[in-house]
C-alpha positions in Angstrom: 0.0 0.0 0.0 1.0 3.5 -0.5 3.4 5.0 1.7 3.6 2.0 3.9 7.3 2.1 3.8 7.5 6.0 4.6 4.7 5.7 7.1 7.1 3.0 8.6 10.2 5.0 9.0 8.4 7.9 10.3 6.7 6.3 13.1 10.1 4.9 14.5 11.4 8.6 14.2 8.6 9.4 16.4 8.8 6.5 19.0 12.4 8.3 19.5 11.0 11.5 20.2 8.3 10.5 21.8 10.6 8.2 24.7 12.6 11.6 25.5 12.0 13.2 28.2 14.0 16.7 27.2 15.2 17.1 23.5 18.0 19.0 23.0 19.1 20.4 19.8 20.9 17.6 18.5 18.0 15.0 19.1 15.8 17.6 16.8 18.3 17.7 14.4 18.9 13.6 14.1 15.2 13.4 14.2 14.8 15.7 11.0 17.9 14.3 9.2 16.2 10.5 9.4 13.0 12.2 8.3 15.0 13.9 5.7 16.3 10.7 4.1 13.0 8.5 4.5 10.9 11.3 2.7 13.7 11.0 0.0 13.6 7.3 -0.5 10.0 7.6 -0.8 10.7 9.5 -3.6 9.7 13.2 -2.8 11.4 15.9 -5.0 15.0 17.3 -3.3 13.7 20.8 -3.3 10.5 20.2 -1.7 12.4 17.8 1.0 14.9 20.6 1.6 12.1 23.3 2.1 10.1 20.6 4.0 13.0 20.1 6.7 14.0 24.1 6.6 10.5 24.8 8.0 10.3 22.2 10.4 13.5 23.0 11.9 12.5 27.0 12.3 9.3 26.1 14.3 10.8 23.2 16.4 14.0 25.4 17.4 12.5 27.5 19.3 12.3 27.3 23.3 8.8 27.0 23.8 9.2 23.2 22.3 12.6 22.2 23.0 11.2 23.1 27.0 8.0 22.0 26.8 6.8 19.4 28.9 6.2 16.7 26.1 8.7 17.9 23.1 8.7 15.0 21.4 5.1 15.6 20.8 5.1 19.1 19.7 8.1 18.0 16.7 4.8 15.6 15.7 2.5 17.7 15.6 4.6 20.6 13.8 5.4 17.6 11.5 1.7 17.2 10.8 0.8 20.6 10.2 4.1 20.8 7.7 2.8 18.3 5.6 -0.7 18.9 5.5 0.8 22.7 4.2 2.5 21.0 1.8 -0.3 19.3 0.1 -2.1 21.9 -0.2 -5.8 23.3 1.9 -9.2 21.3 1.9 -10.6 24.2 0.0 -8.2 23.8 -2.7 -9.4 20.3 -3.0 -12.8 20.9 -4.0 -14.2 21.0 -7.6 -15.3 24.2 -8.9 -18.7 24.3 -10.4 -20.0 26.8 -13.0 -22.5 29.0 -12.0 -24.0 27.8 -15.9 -24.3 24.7 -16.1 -23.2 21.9 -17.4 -19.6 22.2 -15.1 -17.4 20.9 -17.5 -14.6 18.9 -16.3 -11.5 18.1 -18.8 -9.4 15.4 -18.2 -6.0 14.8 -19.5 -2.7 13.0 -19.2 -0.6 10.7 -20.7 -1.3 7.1 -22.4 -2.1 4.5 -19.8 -2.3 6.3 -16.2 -5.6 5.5 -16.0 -7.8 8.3 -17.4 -10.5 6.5 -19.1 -11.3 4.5 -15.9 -10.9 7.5 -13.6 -13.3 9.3 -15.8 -15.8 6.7 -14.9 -15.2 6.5 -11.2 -15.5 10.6 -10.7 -18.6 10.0 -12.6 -20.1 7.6 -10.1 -18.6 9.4 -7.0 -20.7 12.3 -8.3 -23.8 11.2 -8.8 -23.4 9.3 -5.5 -23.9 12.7 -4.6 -26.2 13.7 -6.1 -25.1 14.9 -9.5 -26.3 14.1 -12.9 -23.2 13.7 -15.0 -22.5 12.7 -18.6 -19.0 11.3 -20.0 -17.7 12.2 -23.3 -15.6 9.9 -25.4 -13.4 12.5 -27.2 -10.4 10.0 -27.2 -10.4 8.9 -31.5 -7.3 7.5 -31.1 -6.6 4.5 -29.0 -7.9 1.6 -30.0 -11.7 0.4 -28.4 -11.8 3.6 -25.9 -14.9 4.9 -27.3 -16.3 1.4 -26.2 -14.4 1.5 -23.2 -16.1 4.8 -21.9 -19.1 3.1 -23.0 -18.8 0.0 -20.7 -17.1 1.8 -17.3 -19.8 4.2 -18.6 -23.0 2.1 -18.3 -21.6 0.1 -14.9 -21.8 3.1 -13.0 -24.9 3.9 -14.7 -24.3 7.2 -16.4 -24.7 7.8 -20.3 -22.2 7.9 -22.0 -22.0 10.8 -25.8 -19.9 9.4 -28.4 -19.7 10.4 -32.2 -17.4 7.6 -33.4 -13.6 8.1 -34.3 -13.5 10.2 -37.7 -14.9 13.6 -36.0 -12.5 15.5 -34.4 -13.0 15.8 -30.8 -13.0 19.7 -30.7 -16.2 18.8 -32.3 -17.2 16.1 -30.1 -16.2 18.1 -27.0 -18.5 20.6 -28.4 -21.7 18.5 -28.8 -21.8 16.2 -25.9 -21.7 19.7 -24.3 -25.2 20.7 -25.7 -26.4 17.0 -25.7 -25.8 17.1 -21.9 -27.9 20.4 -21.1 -30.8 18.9 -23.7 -30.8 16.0 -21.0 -29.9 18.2 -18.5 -26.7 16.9 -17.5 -25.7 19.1 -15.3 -22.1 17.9 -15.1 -19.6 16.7 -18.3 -16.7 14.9 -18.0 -14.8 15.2 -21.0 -12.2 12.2 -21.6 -10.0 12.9 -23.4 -6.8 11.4 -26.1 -3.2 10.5 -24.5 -0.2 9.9 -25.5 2.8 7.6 -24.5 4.8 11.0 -24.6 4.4 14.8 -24.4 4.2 16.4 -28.2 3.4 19.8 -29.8 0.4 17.4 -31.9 -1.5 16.3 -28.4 -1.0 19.4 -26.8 -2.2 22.1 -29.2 -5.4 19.4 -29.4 -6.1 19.9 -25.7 -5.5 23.4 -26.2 -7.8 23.4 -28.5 -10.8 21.8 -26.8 -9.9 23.7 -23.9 -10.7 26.9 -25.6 -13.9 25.6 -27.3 -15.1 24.6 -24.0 -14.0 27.3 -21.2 -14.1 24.0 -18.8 -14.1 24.9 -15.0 -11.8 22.0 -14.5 -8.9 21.0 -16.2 -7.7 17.4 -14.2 -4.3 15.7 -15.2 -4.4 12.2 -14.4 -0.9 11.2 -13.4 -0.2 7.3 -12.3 1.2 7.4 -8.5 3.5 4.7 -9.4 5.5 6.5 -12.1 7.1 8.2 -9.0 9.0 11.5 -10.0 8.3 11.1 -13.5 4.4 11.8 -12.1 5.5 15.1 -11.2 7.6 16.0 -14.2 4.3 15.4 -16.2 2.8 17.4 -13.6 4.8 20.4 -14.2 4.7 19.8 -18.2 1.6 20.0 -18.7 0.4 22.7 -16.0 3.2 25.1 -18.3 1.1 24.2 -21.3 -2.6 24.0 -20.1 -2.5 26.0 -16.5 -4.3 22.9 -15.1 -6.4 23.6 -12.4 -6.1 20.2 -10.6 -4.7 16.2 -10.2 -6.3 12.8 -10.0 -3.7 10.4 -8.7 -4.3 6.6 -9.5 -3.2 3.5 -8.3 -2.3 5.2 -4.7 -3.1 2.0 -3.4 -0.4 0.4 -5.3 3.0 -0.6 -4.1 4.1 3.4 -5.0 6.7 5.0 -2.2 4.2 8.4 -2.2 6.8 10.9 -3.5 4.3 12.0 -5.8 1.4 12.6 -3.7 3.9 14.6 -1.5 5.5 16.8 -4.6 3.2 17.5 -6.8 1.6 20.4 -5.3 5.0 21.9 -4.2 6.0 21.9 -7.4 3.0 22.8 -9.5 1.3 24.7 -7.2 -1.7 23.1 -8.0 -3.9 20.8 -5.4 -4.6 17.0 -5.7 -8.5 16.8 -6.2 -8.8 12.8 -6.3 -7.3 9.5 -5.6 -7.6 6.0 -7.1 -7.3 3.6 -4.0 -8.3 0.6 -6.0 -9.3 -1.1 -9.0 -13.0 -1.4 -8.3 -15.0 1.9 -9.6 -16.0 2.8 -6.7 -12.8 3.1 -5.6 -12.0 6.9 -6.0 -11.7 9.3 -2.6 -11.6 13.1 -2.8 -8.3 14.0 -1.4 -7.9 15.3 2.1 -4.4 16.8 2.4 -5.3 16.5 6.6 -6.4 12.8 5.8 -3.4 11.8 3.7 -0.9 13.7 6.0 -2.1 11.5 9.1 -2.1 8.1 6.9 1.6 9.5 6.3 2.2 9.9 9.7 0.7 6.4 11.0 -2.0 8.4 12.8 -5.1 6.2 10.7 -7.8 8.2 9.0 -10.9 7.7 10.8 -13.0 9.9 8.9 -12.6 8.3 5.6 -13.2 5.1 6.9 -16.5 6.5 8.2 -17.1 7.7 4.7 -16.9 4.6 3.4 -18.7 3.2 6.1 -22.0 5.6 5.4 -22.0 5.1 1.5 -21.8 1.1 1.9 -24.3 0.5 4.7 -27.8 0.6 4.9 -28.6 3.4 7.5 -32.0 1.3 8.1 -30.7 -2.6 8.2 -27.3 -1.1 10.8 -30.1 0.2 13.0 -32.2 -2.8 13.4 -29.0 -5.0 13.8 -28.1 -3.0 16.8 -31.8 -3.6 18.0 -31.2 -7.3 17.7 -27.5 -6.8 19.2 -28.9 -5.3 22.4 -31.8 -7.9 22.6 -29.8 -10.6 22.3 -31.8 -11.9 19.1 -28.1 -11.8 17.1 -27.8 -14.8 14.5 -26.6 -16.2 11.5 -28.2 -14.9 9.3 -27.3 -11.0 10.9 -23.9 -12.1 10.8 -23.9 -12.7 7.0 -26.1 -9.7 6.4 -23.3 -7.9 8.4 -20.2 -9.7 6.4 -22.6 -8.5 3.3 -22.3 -5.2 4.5 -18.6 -4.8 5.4 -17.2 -6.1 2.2 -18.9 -3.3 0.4 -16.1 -1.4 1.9 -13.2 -2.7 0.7 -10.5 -4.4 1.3 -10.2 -5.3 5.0 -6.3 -4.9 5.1 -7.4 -0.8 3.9 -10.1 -0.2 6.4 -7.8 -1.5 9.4 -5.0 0.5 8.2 -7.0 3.7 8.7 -7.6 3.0 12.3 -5.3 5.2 14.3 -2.0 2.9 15.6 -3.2 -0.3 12.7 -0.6 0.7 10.1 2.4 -0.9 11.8 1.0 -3.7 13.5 -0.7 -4.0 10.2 2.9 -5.0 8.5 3.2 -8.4 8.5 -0.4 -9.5 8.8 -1.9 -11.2 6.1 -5.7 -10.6 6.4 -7.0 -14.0 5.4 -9.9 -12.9 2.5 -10.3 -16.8 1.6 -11.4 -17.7 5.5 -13.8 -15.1 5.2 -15.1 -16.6 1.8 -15.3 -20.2 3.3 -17.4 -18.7 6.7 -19.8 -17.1 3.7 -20.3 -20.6 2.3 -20.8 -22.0 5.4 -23.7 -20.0 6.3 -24.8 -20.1 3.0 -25.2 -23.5 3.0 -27.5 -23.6 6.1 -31.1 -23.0 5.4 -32.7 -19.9 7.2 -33.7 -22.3 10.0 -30.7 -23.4 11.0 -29.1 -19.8 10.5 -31.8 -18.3 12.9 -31.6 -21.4 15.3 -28.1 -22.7 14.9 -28.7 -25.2 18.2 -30.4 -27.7 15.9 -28.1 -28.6 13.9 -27.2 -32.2 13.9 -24.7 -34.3 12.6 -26.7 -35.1 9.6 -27.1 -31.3 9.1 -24.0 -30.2 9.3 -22.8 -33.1 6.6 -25.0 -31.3 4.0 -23.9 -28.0 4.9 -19.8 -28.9 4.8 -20.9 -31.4 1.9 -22.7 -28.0 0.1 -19.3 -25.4 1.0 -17.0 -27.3 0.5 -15.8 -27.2 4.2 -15.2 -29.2 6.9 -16.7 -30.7 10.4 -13.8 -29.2 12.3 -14.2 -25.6 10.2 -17.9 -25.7 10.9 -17.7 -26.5 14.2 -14.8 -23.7 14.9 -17.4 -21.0 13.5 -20.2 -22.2 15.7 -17.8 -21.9 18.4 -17.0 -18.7 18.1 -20.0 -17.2 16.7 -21.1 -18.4 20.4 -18.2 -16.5 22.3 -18.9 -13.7 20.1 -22.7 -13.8 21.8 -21.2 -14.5 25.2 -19.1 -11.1 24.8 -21.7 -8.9 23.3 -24.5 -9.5 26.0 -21.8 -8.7 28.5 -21.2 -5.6 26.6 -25.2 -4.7 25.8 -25.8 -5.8 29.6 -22.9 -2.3 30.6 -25.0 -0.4 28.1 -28.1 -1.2 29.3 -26.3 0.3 33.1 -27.7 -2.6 34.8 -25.3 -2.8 38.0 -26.4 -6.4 39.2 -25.3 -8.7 36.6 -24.0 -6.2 33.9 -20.1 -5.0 33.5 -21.2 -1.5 35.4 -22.5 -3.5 37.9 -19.3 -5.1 38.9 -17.5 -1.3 38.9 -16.7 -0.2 42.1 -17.5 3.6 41.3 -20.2 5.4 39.7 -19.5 6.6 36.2 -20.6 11.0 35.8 
């Protein structure tokens, strides 16, 4: 995952600081010079590591800190603040719509970062909330990306205007425009050609649609993994087209996060979204505060809370807790829960964003395939058995292993613990509840408020 290495280094910087009980000037300046060299194996540009340290270093010097009851933690938090400056504000983050609709949204970037697909996911993320968008296939050059568009296009459910490959795309730029406020689109996303280089040809053709189409947002899409070639594209084509924004993909990937940490040093332009996955609903708008504490190791609570309220039914999570606190838990509400979870994401990429997860995180495989064969367990069962799991027999449970292709044992270890999971969470319900005979508060010996 993205910055996992970085993330890493950083957090045994900060166990140092944080087990010292005075700093002096020389543990600062150790501290910054490892932070110095991990930021520039995870490829971030010289000059913006340089700047990066200078500024650090003029904040933490100063005698409030270095005599400050907990030292250590100030460095960290100046840290924090440093980087979340140098990715750039949560205003600049935000798309800028046009007071006339249709907001048109250009993006552009080089051959095979991902554009066509990204174009797709922003289109889904938006209408998630509550935007009518349209996608315009204005790419006549590379083979089948027309029909593509068309597919991504159609799976997140948004129509897609296309006028083949032999008009120019000025021209098709131009009329899914108009075709989009006939249906009242009131968002376009124009996807446009790339190249596997920068030339005067591609350039003068964006240029071209960009003054056709006045678009309020001009988006390079630049592939995370490509390192500090991601922000020499950056830079290249923000001198051509005064880009107004960048879409990172595969962040998720095994990329050392220079990019994500340069580009808007160096361009002075923000990053507006990031690919986090190959699904296409996996696209985040970029929080520099976000990304700077998933940096850091801190977690990122509020994304994962995101996630959490566009993948879960508001209604089914509220009668589950009913049937938590009654006790009337089962089966089936387990798999309606695993249902639930999975529309998430990866479970290695939720845990990471709990606060203090990353590290521990390292060398723990989460086991996808165990979670599969507990799904076909339960599948198996009928809704009887799910609801009343005591009556199962052994006949019953040789159809159901028969039926997941599990076995006895593996059966038996899920009932087991889908028991001890019951045990805990009517001890749990009982403290909620505040019963004090019987119940956790009960056995407290104070009174809680």
């Amino acid at each position: 995952m993205a910055f996992e290495s970085l993330s890493d280094k950083l957090q045994n910087v900060f166990k140092k600081l944080r087990g010292k009980g005075v700093l002096t000037e020389k543990d600062l300046k150790e501290a910054l010079r490892e932070v110095k060299m991990a930021l520039l194996e995870a490829d971030v540009n010289f000059k913006v590591v340089k700047d990066f340290i200078a500024r650090i270093q003029e904040r933490a010097v100063g005698q409030e800190v270095l005599s400050s009851l907990t030292p250590g933690q100030q460095v960290i938090k100046i840290v924090h603040e440093e980087m979340i400056a140098l990715m750039g504000s949560e205003e600049d983050s935000r798309i800028r719509y046009s007071d006339k609709p249709p907001t048109v949204i250009m993006l552009v970037g080089l051959q095979g970062a991902g554009k066509t697909t990204m174009a797709a996911k922003l289109a889904g993320m938006l209408k998630k909330q509550g935007k009518k968008p349209m996608l315009v296939a204005c790419d006549v050059y590379r083979p089948a990306a027309v029909k593509q568009l068309q597919i991504v296009g159609e799976q997140v459910g948004v129509p897609v205007f296309e006028m083949g490959t032999d008009v120019s795309p000025v021209d098709i730029a131009k009329a899914g425009i108009k075709q989009a406020a006939k249906m009242e689109c009131g968002l376009v996303i124009l996807d446009t050609a790339g190249r596997l280089h920068i030339d005067e040809e591609l350039m003068q053709e964006l240029t071209d649609i960009r003054e056709q189409t006045s678009p309020s947002e001009i988006l390079l899409v630049v592939d995370a993994m490509t390192g500090q070639d991601a922000v020499n594209v950056s830079k290249s084509f923000d001198e051509l087209l005064n880009i107004t924004g960048v879409v990172l993909t595969k962040l998720d990937g095994d990329t050392r996060g220079g990019a994500a940490l340069s580009i808007r040093a160096v361009t002075g332009k923000p990053i507006k979204f990031a690919g986090v996955g190959e699904k296409l609903a996996d696209v985040e708008a970029f929080h520099p505060d976000r990304m700077a504490s998933r940096v850091l190791g801190m977690g990122d609570v509020l994304s994962m809370i995101e996630k959490a309220q566009t993948a879960i039914d508001e209604d089914k999570a509220k009668e589950m807790s009913q049937r938590m606190l009654s006790n009337d838990f089962n089966l089936e509400d387990f798999l309606e829960q695993m249902q639930q979870v999975k529309k998430m994401g990866p479970l290695n990429q939720l845990m990471g964003m709990i606060p203090g997860m990353g590290s521990k995180l390292k060398d723990v495989e989460v086991d996808e395939k165990g979670l599969a064969r507990t799904e076909a367990i339960i599948r198996s069962m009928t809704v009887e058995e799910r609801r009343h799991p005591n009556i199962l027999n052994a006949s019953r449970k040789r159809r159901i292993v028969k039926g997941s292709g599990s076995s006895i044992q593996e059966l038996n270890l899920l009932l087991k613990q889908f028991d001890q999971m019951k045990v805990m969470m009517k001890q749990i319900t009982g403290s909620m509840k505040g019963k004090r005979k019987g119940g956790l508060m009960g056995k407290m010996p104070f009174r809680l408020g």
